[in-house]
TORFI-467238 format. One record per residue: residue number from 1; residue in three letters; chain; x, y, z of N, C-alpha, C in turn. Coordinates in nm, 3 decimals. Example, Ala and Ser with C-alpha at 12.3 -4.5 7.8 and 13.67 -1.06 7.14 Angstrom:
BEGIN
<site 1, 'ALA', 'A', <1.319, -0.569, 0.780>, <1.230, -0.450, 0.780>, <1.320, -0.330, 0.780>>
<site 2, 'SER', 'A', <1.285, -0.225, 0.708>, <1.367, -0.106, 0.714>, <1.290, 0.003, 0.787>>
***
This chain:
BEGIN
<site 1, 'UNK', 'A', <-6.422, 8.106, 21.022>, <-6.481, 7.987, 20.965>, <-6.574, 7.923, 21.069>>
<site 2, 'UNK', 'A', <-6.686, 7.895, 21.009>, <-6.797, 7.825, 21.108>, <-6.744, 7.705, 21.128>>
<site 3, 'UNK', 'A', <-6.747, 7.658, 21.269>, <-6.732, 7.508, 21.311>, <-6.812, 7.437, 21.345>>
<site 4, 'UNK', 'A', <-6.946, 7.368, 21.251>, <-7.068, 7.364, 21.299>, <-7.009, 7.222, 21.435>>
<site 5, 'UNK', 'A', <-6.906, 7.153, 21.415>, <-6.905, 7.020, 21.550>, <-6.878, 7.072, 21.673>>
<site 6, 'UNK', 'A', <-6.828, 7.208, 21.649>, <-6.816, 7.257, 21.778>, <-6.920, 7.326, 21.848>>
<site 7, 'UNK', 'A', <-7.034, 7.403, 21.746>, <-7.132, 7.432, 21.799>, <-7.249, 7.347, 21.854>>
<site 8, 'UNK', 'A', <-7.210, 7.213, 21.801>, <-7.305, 7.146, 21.854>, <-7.239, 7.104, 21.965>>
<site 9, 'UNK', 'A', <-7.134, 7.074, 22.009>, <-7.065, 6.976, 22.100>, <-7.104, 7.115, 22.270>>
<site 10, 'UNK', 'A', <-7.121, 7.233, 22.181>, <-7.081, 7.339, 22.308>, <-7.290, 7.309, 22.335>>
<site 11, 'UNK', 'A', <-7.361, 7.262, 22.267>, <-7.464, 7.309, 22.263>, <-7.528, 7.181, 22.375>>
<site 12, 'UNK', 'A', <-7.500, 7.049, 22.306>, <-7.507, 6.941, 22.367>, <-7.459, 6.924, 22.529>>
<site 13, 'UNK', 'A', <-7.347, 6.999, 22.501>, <-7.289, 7.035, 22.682>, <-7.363, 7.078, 22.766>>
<site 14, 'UNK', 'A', <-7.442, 7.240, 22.685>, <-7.535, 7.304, 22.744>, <-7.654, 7.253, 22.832>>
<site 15, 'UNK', 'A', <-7.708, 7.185, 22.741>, <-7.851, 7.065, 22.760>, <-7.822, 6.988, 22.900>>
<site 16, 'UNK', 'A', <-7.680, 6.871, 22.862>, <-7.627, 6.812, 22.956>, <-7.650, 6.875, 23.097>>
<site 17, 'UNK', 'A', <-7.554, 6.972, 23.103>, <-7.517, 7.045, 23.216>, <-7.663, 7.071, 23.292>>
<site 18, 'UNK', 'A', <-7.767, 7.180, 23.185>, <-7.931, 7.167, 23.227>, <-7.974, 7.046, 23.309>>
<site 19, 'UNK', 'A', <-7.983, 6.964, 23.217>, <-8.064, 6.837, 23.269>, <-8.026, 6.779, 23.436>>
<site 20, 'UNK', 'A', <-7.870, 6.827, 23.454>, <-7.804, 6.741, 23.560>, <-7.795, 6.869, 23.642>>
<site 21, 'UNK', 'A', <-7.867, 6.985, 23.656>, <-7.805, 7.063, 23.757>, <-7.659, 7.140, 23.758>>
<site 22, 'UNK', 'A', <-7.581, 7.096, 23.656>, <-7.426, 7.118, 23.697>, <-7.442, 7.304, 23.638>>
<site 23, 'UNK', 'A', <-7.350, 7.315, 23.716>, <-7.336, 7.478, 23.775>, <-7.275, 7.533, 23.557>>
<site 24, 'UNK', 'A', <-7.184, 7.457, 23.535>, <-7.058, 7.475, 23.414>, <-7.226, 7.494, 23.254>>
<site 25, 'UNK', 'A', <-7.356, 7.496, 23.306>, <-7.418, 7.575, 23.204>, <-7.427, 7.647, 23.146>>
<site 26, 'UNK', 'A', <-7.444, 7.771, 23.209>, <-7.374, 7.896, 23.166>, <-7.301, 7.938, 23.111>>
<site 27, 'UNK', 'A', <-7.162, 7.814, 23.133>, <-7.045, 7.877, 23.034>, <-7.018, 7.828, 22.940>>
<site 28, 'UNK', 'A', <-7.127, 7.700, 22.897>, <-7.129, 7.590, 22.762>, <-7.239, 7.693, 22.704>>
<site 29, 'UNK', 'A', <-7.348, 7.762, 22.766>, <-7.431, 7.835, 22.695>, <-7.326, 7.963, 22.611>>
<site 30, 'UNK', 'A', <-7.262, 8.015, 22.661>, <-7.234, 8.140, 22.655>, <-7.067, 8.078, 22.539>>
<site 31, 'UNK', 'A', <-7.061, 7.972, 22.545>, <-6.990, 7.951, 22.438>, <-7.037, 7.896, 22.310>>
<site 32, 'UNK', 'A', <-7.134, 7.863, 22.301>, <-7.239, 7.804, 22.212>, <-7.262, 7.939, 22.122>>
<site 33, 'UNK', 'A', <-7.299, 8.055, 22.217>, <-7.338, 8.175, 22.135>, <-7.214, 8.264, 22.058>>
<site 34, 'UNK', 'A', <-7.088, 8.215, 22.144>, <-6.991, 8.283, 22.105>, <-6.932, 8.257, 21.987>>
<site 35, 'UNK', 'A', <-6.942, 8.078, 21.933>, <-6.908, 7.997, 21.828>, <-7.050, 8.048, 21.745>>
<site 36, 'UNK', 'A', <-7.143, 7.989, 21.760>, <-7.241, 8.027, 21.693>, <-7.265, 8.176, 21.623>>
<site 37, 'UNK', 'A', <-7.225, 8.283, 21.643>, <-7.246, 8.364, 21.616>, <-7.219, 8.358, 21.433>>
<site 38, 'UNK', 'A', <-7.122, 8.338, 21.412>, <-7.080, 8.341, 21.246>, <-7.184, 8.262, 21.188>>
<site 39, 'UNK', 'A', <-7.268, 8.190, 21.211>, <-7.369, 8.129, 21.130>, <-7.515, 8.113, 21.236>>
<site 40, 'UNK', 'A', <-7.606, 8.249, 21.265>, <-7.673, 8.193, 21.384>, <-7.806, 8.138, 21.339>>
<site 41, 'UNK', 'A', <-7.817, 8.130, 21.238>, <-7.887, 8.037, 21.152>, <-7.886, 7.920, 21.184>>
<site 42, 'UNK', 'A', <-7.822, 7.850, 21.136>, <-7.713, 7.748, 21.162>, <-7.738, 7.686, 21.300>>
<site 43, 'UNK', 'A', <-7.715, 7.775, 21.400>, <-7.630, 7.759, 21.528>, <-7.806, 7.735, 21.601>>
<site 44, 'UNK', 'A', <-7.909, 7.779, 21.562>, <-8.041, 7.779, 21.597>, <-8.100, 7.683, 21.608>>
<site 45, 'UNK', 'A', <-8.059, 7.588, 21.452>, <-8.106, 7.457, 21.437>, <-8.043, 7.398, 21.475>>
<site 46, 'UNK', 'A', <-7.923, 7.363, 21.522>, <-7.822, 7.264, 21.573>, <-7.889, 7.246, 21.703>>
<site 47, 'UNK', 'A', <-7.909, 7.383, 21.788>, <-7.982, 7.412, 21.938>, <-8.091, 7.309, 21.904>>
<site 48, 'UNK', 'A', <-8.194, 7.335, 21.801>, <-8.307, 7.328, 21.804>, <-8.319, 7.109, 21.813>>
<site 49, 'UNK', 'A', <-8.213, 7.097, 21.744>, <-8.223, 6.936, 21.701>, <-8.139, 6.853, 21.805>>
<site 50, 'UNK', 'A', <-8.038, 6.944, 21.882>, <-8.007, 6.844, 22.021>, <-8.072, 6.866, 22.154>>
<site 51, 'UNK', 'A', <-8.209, 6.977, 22.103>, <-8.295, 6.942, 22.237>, <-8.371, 6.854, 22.146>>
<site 52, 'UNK', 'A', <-8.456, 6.807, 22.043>, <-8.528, 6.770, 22.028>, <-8.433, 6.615, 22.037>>
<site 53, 'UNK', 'A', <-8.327, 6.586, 22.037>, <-8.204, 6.433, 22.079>, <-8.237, 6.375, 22.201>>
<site 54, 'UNK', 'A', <-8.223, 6.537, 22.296>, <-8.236, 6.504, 22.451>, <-8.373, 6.425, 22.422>>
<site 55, 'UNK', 'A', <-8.401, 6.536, 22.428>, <-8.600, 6.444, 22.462>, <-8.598, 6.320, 22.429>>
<site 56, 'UNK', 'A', <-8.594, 6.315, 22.341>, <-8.606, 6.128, 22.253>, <-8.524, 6.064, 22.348>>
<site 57, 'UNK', 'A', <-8.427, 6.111, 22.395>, <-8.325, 6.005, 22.478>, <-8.355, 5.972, 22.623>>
<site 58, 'UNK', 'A', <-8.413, 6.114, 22.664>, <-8.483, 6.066, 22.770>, <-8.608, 5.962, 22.801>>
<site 59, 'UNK', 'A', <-8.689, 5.967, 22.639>, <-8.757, 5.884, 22.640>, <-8.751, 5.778, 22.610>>
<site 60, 'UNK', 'A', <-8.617, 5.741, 22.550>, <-8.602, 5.583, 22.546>, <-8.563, 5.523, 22.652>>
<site 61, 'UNK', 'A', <-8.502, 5.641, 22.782>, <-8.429, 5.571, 22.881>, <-8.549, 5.528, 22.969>>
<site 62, 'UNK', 'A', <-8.690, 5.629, 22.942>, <-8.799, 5.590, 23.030>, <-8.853, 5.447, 22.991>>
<site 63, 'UNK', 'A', <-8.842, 5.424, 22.829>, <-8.947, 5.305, 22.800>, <-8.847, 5.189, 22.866>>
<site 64, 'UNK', 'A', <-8.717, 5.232, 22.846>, <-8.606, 5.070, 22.907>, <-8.623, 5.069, 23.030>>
<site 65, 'UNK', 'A', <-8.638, 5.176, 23.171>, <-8.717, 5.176, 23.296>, <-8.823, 5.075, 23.299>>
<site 66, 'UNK', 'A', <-8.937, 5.093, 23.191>, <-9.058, 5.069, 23.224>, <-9.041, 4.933, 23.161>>
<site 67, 'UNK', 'A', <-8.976, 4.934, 23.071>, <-8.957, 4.743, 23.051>, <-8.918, 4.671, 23.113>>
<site 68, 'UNK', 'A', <-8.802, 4.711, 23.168>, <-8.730, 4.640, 23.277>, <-8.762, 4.668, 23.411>>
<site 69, 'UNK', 'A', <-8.910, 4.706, 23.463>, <-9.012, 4.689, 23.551>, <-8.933, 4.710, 23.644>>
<site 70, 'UNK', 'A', <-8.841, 4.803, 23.637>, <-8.790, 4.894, 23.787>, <-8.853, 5.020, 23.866>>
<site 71, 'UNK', 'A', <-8.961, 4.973, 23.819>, <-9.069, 5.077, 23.922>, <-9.214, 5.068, 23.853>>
<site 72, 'UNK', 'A', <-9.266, 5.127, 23.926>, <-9.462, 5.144, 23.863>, <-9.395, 5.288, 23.769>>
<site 73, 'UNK', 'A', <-9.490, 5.271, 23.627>, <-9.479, 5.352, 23.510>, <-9.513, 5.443, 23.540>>
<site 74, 'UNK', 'A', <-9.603, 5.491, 23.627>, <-9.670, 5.586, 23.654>, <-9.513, 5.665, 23.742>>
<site 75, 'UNK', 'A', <-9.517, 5.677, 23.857>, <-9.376, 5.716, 23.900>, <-9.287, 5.728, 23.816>>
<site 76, 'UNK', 'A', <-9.233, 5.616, 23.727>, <-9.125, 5.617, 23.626>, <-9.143, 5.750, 23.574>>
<site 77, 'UNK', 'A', <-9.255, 5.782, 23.518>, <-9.264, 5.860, 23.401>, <-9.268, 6.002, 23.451>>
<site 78, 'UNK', 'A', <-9.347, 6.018, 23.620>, <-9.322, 6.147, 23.678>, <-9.169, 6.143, 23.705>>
<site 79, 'UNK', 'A', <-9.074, 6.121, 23.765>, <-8.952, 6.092, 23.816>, <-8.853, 6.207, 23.636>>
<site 80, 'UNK', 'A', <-8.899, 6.097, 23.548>, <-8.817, 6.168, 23.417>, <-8.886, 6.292, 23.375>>
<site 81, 'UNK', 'A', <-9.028, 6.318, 23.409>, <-9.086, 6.438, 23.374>, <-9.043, 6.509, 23.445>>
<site 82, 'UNK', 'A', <-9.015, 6.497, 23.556>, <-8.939, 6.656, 23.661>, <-8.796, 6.661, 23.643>>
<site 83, 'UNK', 'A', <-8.719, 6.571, 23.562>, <-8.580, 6.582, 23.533>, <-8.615, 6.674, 23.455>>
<site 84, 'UNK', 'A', <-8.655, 6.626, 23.298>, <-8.709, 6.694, 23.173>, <-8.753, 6.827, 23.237>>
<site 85, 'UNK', 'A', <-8.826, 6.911, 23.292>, <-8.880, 7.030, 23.337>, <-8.753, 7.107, 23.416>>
<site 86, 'UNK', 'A', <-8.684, 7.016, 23.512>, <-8.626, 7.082, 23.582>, <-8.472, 7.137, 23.480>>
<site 87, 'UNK', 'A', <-8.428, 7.050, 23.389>, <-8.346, 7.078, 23.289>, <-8.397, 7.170, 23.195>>
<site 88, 'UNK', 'A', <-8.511, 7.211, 23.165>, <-8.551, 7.297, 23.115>, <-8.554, 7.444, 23.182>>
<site 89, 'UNK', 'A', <-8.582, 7.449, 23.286>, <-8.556, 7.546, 23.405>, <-8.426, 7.593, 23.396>>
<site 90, 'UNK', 'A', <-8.346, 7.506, 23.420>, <-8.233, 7.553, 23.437>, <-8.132, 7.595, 23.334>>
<site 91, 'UNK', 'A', <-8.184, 7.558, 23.220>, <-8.161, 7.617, 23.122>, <-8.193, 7.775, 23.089>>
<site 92, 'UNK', 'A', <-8.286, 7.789, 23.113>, <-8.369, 7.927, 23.106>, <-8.294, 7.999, 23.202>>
<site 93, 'UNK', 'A', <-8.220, 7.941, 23.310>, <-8.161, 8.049, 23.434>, <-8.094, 8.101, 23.365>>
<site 94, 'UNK', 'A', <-7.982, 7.983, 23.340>, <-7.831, 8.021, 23.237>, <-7.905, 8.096, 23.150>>
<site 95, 'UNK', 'A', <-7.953, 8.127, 23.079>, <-7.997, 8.219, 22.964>, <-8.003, 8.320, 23.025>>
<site 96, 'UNK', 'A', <-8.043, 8.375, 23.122>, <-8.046, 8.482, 23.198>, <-7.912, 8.522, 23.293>>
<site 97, 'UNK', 'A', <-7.826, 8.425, 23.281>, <-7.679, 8.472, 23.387>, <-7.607, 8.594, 23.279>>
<site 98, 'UNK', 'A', <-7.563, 8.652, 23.396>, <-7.491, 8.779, 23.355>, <-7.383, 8.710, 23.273>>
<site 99, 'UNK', 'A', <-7.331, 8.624, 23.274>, <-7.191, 8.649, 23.196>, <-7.225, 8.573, 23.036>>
<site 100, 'UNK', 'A', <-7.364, 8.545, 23.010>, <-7.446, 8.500, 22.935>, <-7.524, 8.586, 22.818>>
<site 101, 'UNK', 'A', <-7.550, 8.695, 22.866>, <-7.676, 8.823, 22.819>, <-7.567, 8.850, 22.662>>
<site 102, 'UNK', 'A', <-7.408, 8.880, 22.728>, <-7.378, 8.989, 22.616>, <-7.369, 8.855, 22.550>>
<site 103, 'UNK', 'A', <-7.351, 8.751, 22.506>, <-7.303, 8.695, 22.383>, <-7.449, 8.674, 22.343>>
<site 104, 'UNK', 'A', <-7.547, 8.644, 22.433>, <-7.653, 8.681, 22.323>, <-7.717, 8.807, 22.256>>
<site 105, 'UNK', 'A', <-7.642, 8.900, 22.318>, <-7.696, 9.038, 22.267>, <-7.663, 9.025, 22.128>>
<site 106, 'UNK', 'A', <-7.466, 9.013, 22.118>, <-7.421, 8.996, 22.039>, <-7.486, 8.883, 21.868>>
<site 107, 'UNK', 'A', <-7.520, 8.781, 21.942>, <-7.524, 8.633, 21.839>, <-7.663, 8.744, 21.795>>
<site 108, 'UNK', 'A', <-7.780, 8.746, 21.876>, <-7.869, 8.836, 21.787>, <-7.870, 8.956, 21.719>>
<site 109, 'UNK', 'A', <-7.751, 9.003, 21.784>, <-7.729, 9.118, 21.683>, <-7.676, 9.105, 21.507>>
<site 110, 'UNK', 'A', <-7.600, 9.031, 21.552>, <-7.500, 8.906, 21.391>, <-7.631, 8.879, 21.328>>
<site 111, 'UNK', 'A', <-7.738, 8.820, 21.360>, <-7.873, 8.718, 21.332>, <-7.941, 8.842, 21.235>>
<site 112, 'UNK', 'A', <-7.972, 8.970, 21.289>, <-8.051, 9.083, 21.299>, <-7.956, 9.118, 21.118>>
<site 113, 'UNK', 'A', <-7.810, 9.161, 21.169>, <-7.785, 9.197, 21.018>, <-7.758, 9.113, 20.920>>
<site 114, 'UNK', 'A', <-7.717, 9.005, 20.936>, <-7.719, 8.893, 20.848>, <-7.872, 8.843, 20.724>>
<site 115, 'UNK', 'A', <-7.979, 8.878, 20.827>, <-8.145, 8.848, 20.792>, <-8.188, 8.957, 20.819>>
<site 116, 'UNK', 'A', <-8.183, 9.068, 20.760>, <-8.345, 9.210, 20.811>, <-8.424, 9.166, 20.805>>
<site 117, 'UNK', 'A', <-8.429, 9.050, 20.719>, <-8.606, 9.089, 20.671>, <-8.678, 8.968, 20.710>>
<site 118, 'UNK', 'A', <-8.559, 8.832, 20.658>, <-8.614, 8.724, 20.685>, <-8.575, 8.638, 20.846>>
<site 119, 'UNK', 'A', <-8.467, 8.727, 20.922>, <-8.450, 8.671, 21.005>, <-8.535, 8.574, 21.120>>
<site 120, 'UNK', 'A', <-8.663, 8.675, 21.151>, <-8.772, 8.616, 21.194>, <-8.844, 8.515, 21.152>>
<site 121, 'UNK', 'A', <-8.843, 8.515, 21.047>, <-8.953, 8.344, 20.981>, <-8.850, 8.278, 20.993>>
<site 122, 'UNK', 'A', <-8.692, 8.270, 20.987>, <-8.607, 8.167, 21.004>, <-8.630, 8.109, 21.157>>
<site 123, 'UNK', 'A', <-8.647, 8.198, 21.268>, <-8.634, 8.155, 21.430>, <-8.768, 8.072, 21.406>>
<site 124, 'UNK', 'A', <-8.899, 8.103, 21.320>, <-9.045, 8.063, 21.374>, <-9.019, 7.922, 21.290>>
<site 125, 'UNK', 'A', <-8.931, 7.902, 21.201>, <-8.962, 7.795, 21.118>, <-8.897, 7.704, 21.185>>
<site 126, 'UNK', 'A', <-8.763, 7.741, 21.217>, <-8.661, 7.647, 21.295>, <-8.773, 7.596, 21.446>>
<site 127, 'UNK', 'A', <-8.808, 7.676, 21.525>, <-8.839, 7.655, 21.641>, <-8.974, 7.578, 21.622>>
<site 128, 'UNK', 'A', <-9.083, 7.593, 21.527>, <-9.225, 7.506, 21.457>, <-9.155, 7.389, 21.398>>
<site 129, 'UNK', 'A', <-8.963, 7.353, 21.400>, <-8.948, 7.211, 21.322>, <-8.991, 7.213, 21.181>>
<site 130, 'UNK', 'A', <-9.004, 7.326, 21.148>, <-9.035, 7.327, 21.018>, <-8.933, 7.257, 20.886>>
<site 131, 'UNK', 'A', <-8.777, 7.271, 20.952>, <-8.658, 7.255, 20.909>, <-8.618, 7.170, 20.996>>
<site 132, 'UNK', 'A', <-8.563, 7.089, 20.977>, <-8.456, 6.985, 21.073>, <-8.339, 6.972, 21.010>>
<site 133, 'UNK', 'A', <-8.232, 6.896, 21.099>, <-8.115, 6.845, 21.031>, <-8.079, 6.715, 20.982>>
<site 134, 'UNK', 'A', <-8.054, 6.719, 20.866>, <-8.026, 6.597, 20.815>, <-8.186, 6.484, 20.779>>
<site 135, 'UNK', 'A', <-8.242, 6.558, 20.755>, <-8.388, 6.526, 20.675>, <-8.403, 6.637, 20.576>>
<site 136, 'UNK', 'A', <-8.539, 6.586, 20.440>, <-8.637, 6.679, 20.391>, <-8.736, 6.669, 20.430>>
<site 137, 'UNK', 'A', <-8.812, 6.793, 20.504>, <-8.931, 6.767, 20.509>, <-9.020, 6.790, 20.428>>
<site 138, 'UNK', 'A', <-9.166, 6.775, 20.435>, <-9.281, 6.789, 20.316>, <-9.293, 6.918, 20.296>>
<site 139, 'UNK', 'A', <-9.309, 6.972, 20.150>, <-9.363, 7.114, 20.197>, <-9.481, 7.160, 20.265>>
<site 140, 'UNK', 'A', <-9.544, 7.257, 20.311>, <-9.564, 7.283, 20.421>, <-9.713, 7.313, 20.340>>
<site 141, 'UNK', 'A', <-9.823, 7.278, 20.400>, <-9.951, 7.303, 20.347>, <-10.014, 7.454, 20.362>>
<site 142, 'UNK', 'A', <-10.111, 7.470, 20.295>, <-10.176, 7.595, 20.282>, <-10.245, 7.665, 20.394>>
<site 143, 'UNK', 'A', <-10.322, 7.560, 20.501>, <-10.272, 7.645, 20.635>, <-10.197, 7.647, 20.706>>
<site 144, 'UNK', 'A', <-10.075, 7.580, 20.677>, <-9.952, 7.627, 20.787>, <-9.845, 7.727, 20.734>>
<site 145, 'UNK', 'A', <-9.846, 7.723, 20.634>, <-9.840, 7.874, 20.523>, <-9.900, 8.020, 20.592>>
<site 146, 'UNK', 'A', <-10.046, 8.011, 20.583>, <-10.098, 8.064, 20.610>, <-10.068, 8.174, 20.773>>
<site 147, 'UNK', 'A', <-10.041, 8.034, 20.853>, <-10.012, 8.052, 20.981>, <-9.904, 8.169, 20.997>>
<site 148, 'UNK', 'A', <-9.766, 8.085, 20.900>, <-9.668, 8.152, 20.891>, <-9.660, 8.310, 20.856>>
<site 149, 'UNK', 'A', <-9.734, 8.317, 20.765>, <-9.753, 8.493, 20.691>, <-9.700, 8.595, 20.807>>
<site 150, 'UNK', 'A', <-9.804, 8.566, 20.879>, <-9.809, 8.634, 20.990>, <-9.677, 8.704, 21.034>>
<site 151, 'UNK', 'A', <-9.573, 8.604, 21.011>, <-9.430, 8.636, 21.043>, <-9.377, 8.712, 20.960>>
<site 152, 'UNK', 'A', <-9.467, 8.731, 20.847>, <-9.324, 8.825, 20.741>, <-9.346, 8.975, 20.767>>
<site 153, 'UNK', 'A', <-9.213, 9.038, 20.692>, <-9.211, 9.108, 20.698>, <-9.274, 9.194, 20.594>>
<site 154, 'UNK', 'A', <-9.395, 9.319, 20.611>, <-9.449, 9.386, 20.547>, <-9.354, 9.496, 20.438>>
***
């Protein structure tokens, strides 16, 4: 049975851990994929909507910085931009740690037979925000349609 609170809670950890340096990434990543696997659909957009949380959160913590005139904005805003980058970095390591690879071999392998055909326009749509959680969005106009094609499968 899919536990989507747990995939987010392992996913949210993930980010966390990124953003702050802490070593325990890797093994919130590599459990994220391990839960995730039974729905990696699912488990894509959950990823996809608590980085797009982080961000926003980091940026409200910048505008309450810059209101509450605890530094020149300019600094403020580099200071959270090299958090933001460097949590992104380190994210990408963990994606690459060995004890990391097989559960994603695995979660994409689940992804691969679950979707032959459509699996791919699901990653491009999720990752373009095409889909979010807990909204509808507009349907999607005739050149971003267009754009999309590209992705299907012949």
């Amino acid at each position: 049975m899919f536990d989507s609170i747990l995939v987010k809670q392992h996913a949210s950890d993930a980010l966390r851990y990124a953003r702050n340096s802490d070593s325990r990434c890797a093994e919130a990543l590599k459990k994220f994929y391990i839960a995730g696997k039974e729905s990696p659909s699912i488990s894509r957009l959950i990823m996809k909507n608590e980085q797009l949380n982080a961000l926003s959160m980091t940026m409200e913590y910048l505008r309450d910085d810059i209101a509450s005139l605890r530094g020149k904005p300019s600094e403020l805003a580099k200071e959270w931009l090299t958090k933001h980058l460097l949590g992104a970095q380190n994210l990408s390591h963990a994606h690459r740690a060995e004890e990391v690879i097989p559960a994603i071999i695995e979660f994409n392998t689940t992804l691969e037979k679950l979707y032959p055909k459509t699996g791919n326009l699901r990653e491009i749509l999720i990752e373009k925000s095409r889909i979010v959680m807990d909204a509808v969005k507009p349907k999607a106009g005739f050149f971003k349609k267009l754009k999309l094609k590209k992705f299907l499968p012949k």
